[in-house]
C-alpha positions as CSV (number, residue, x, y, z in Angstrom):
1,X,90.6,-60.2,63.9
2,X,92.0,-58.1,61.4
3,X,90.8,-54.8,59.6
4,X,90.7,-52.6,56.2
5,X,89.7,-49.7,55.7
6,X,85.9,-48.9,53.9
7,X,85.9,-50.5,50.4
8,X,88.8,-52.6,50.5
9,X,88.9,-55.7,50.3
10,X,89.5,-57.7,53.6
11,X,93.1,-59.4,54.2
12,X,93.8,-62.6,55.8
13,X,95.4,-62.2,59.0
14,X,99.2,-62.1,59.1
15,X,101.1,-65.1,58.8
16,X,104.0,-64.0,61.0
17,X,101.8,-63.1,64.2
18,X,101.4,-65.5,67.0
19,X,98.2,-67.3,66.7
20,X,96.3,-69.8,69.1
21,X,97.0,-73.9,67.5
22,X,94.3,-75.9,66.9
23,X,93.2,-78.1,69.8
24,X,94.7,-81.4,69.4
25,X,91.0,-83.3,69.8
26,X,89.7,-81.2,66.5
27,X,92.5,-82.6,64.1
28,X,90.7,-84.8,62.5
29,X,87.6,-82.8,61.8
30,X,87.0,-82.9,58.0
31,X,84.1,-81.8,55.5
32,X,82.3,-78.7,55.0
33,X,78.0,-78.6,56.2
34,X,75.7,-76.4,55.1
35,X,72.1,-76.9,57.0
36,X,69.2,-76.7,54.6
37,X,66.8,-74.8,56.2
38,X,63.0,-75.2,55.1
39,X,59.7,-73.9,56.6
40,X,56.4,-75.4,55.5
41,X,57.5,-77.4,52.5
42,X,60.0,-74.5,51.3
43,X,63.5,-74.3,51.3
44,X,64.8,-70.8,52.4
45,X,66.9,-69.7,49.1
46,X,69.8,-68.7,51.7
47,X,70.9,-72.4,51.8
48,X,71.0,-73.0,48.1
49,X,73.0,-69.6,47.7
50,X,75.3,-71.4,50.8
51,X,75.7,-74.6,49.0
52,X,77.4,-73.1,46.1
53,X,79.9,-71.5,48.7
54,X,80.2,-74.1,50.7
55,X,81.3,-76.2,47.4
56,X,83.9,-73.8,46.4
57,X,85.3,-73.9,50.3
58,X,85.2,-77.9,49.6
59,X,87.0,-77.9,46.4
60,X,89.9,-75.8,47.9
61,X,90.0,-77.8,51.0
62,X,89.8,-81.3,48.6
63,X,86.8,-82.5,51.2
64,X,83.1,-83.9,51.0
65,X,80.0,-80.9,50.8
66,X,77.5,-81.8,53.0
67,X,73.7,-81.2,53.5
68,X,72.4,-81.3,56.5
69,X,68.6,-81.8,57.0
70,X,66.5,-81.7,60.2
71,X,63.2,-82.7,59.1
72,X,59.5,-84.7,59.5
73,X,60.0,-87.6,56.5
74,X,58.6,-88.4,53.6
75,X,58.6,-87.4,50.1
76,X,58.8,-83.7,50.3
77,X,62.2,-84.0,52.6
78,X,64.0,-86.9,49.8
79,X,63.0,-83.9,47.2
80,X,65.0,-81.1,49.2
81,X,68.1,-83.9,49.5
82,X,67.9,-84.3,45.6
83,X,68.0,-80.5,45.3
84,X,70.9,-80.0,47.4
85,X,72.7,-82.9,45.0
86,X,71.4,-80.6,42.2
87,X,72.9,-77.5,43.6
88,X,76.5,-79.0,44.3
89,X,76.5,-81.5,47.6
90,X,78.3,-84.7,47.7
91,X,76.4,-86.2,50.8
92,X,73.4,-85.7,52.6
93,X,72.6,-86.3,56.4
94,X,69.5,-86.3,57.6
95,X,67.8,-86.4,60.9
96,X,64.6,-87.3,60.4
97,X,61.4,-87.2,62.9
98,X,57.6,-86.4,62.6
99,X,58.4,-83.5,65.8
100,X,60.8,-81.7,63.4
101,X,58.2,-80.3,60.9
102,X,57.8,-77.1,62.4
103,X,60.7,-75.0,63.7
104,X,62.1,-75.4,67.4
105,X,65.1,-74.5,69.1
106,X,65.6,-77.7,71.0
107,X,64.9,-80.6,68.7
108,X,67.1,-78.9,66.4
109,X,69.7,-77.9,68.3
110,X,69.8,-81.2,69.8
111,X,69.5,-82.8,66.4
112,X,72.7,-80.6,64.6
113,X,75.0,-81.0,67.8
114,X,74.7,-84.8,68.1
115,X,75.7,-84.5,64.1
116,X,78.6,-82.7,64.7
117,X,80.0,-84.4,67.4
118,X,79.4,-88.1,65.6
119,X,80.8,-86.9,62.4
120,X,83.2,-84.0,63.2
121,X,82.8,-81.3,60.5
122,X,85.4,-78.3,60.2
123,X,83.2,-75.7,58.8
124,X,79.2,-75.3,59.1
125,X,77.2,-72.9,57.6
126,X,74.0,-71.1,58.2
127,X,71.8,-68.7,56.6
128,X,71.2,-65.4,58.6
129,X,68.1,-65.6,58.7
130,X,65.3,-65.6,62.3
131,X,65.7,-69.3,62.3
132,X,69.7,-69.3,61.6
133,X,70.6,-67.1,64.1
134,X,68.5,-69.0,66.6
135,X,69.7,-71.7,66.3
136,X,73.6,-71.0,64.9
137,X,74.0,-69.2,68.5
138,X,72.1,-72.5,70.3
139,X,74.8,-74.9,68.6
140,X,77.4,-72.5,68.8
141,X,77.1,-72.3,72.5
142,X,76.2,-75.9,73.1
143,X,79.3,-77.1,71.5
144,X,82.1,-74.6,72.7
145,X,82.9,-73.2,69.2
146,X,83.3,-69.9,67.4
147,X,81.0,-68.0,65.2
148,X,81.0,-65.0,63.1
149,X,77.3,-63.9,62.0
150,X,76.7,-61.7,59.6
151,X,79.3,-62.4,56.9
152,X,79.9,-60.9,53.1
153,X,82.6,-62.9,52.4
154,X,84.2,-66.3,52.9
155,X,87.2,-68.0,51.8
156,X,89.9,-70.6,53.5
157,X,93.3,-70.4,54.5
158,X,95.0,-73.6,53.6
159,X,98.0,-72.8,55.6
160,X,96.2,-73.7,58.4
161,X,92.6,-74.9,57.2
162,X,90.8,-72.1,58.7
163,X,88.1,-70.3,57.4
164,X,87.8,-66.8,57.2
165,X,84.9,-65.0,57.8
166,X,84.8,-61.6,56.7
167,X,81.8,-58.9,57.5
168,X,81.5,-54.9,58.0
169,X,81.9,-53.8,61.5
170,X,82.1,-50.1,63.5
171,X,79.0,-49.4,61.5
172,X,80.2,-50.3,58.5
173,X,83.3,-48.4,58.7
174,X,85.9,-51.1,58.6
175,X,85.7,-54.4,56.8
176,X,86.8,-56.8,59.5
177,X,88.1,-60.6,58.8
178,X,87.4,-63.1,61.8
179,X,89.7,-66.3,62.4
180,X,89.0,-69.3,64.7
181,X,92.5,-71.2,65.3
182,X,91.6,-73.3,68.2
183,X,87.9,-74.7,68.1
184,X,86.0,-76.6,65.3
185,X,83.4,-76.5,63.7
186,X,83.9,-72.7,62.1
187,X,80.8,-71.4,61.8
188,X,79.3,-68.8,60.2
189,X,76.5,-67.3,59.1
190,X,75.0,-65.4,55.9
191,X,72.4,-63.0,55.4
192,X,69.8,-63.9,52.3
193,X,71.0,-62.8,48.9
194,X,75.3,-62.0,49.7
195,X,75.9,-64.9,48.2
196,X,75.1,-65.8,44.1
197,X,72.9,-68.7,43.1
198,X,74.9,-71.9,42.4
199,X,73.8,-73.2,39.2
200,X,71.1,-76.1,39.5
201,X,72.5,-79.4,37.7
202,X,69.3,-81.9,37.5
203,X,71.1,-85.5,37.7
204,X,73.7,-85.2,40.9
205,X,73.5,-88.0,43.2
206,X,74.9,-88.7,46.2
207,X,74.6,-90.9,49.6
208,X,71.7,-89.9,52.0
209,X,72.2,-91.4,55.7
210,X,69.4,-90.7,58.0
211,X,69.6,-90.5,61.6
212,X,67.1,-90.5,64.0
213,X,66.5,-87.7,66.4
214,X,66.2,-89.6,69.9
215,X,63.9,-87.1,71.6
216,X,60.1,-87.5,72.9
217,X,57.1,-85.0,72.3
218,X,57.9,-85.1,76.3
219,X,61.0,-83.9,76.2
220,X,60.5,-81.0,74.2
221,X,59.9,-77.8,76.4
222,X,58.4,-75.6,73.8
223,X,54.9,-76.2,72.3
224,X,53.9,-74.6,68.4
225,X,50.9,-72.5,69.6
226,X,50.3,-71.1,65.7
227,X,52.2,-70.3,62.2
228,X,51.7,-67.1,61.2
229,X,53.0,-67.1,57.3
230,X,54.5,-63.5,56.5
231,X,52.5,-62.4,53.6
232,X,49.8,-62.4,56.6
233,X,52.4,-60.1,58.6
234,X,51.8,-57.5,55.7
235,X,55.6,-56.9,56.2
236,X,58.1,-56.0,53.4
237,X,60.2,-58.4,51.3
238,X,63.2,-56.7,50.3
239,X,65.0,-59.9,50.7
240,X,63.3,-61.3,47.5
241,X,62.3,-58.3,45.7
242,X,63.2,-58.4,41.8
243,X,63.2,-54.2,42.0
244,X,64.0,-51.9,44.6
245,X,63.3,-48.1,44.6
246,X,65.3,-46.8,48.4
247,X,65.7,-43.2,49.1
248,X,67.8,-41.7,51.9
249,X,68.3,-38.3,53.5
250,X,68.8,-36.3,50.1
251,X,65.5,-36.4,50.2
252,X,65.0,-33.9,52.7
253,X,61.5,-34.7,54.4
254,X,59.4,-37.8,54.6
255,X,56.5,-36.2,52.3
256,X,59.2,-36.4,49.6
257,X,59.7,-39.5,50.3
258,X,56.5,-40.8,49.8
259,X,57.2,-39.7,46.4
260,X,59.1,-43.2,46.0
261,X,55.6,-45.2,46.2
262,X,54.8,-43.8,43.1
263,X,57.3,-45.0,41.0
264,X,57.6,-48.1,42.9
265,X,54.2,-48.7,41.9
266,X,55.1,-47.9,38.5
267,X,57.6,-50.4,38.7
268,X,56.1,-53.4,40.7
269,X,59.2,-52.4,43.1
270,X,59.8,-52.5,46.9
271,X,60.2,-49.5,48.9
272,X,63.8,-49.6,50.7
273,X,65.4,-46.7,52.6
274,X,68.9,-46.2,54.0
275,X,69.7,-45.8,57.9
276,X,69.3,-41.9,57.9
277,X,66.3,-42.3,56.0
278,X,64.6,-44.9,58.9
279,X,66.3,-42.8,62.0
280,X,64.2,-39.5,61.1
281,X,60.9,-41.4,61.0
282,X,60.3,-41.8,57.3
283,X,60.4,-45.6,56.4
284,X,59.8,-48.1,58.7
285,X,62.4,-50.4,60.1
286,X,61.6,-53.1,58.0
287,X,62.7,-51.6,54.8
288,X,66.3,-50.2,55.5
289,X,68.9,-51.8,53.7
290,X,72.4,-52.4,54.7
291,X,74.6,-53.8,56.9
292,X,72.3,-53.1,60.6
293,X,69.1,-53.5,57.6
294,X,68.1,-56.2,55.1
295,X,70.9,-57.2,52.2
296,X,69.3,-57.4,48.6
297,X,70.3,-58.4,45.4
298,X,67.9,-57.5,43.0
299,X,67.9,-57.2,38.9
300,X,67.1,-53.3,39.4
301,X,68.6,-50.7,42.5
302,X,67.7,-47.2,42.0
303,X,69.1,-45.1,45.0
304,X,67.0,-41.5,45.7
305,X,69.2,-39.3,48.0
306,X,71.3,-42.1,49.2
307,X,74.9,-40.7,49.8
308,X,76.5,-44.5,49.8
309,X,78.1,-45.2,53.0
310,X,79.9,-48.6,53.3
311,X,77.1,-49.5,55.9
312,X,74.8,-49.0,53.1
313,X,76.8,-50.5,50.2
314,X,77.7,-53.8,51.7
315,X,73.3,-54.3,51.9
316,X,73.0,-53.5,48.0
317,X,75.9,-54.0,46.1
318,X,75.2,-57.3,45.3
319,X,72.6,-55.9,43.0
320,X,72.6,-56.3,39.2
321,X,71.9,-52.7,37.9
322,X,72.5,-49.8,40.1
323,X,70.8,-46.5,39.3
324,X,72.2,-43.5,41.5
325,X,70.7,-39.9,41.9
326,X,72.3,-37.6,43.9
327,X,73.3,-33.5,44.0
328,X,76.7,-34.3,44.8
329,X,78.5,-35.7,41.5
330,X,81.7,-37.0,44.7
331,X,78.6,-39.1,46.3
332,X,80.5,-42.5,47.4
333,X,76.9,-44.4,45.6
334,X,78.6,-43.2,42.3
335,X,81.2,-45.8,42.8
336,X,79.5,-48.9,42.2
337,X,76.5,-47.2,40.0
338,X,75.9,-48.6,36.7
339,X,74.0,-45.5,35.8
340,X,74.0,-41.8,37.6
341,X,72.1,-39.0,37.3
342,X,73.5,-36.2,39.1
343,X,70.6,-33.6,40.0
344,X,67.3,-32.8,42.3
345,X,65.6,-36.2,43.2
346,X,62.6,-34.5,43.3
347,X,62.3,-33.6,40.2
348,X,63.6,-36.7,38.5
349,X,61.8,-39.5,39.9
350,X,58.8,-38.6,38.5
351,X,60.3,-37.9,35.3
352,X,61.4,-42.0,36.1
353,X,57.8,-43.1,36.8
354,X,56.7,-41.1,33.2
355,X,59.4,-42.5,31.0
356,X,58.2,-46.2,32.9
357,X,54.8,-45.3,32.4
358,X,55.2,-44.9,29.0
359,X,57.8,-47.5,28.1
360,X,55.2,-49.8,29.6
361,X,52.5,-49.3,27.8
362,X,54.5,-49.3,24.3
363,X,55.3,-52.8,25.4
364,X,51.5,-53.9,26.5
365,X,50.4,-52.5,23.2
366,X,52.8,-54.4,21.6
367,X,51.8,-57.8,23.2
368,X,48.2,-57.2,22.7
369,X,48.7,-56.9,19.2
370,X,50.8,-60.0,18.5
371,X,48.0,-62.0,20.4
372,X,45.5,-60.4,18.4
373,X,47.5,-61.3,14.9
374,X,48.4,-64.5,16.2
375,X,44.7,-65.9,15.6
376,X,44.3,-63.9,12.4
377,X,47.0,-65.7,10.7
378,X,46.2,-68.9,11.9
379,X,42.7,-68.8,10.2
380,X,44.3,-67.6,7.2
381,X,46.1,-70.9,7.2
382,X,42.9,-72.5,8.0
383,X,41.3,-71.0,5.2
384,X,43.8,-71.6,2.5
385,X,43.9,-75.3,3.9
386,X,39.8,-76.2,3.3
């Protein structure tokens, strides 16, 4: 493991250092995986977000880009292996049983380790998500390999065809790049929304070899007692949110920072807060972003009293436009802003959510009166025509 100091960007490990070899029984391992993961006739995003990484991996490695699929048949499973074509696999395996509709950490694990060892990947990827980490740390163990959770960044060295795996650690401190020499697969997992969306090219084709799963209802130690779907929960989705308003400790108290729903509402945004912001009480742990938190890439960031520690940074600077506000003109967020405003929070978020307010209601004006000219002119045509 190697490390670099906050903001850097992480270096492959030294070439000259002594380094473990690669277990003779692994040379011949080949191909980069990335498991599709799917709950109730959805496919998580985080594994079309993989595949376009995972194809770049394959393109420097000059192998195959896999799908895997653990899934009940039928039509709605062929339509997730023709996405995965769409978004940049070459081949798609899947193991396909009526007990693998819902989740379970045994069928599944079962189901990807019997993969691996048939077909001998060098590289498998997982989204970081509940169901990822279940069951990356399941396959992980069961087959005797190495994996690095959690990561911002992957790449390859071809040297030795070894993937590194790159991710914040000492809360957030360091940026720290993790090598496996001696076990394969590599795997490694990635939180929702590091990674860009590969673009989706209808037509892609490819091979699709079904396996069965070669476990009984019997065998299966754990039962699926009920589904509770999350908008039930009531819980936050930061992961997916389109517009973010977070505020930190420059805030000062949580009344103050109740002052974010507002404009949030304003806004259609989530409500995100940094570490600080969580510790004291304010926000609950649900909505902090950054590396111990959620990571988010939304279209719009604004940051209330968020200083900008690398712990925070590497959960939000995947956004598309960053809006900072902060006393402190030296505040690390300033960095990677697209916009700042240097002054008192408190004073300018509602001057936000009145500009907003305003700016929104110029444009539903406008709307409303192109729908209302819009039938006008077409019975002026009408007219004219008789």
């Amino acid at each position: 493991m190697s490390a670099t100091a906050p903001g850097a960007a992480p270096a492959a490990p030294a070439a000259k250092k002594r380094r473990a070899a690669l277990d003779p029984k692994y040379a011949d391992n080949r191909g980069v995986w990335v498991l599709v993961e799917h709950e109730r006739g959805q496919v998580h995003p985080v594994s079309w977000e993989l595949m376009g990484q995972g194809r770049k991996l394959a393109d420097a490695l000059e192998v195959e880009l896999t799908a895997i699929l653990i899934a009940p048949p039928g039509e709605v499973t062929q339509g997730f292996c023709r996405e995965a074509f769409a978004y940049g696999a070459d081949r798609c395996r899947l193991v396909a049983d009526p007990l693998l509709a819902d989740y379970r950490n045994q069928p599944y694990t079962h189901a990807l380790t019997e993969l691996v060892r048939s077909h001998k990947p060098e590289i498998l990827l997982l989204g970081a998500t509940t169901q990822g980490r279940d069951l990356a740390g399941s396959v992980a163990t069961t087959l005797e390999t190495g994996l690095t959770a959690d990561c911002t960044r992957l790449e390859v060295d071809l040297e030795g065809r070894t993937l590194l795996s790159s991710r914040p650690t000492f809360g957030g401190s360091l940026m720290c790049t993790i090598v496996n020499h001696k076990t394969r697969p590599q795997m490694a997992t990635v939180r929702p929304r590091v990674m860009p969306m590969p673009e989706h090219r209808e037509g892609r084709e490819g091979p699709v070899e079904v396996s069965a799963l070669g476990l009984t209802e019997d065998q299966i130690a754990t039962k699926l007692v009920e589904f509770i779907p999350d908008q039930d929960r009531n819980q936050p989705q930061l992961a997916f949110a389109d517009f973010i308003v977070a505020g930190g400790r420059g805030l000062g108290s949580a009344d103050n920072f109740a002052q974010l729903t507002a404009l949030a509402r304003t806004i259609g945004a989530e409500v995100g807060a940094s570490r600080a912001a969580v510790h004291a009480g304010w926000a609950e742990p649900e909505r902090q972003v950054g590396q111990s938190g959620k990571t988010v890439r939304p279209k719009l960031y604004i940051a209330a009293g968020i200083s900008g520690a690398v712990q925070h940074r590497v959960g939000m600077e995947g956004s598309d436009l960053v809006l900072a506000i902060n006393t402190d003109p030296l505040a690390p967020i300033f960095q990677i802003a697209n916009y700042g405003l240097v002054g008192n929070a408190l004073e300018l978020l509602p001057a936000l959510e009145r500009a907003f307010q305003k700016k929104l209601a110029q444009l539903r004006a406008a709307r409303q009166a192109a729908a209302t000219e819009r039938p006008a002119k077409t019975g002026e045509g009408d007219s004219t025509h008789a």
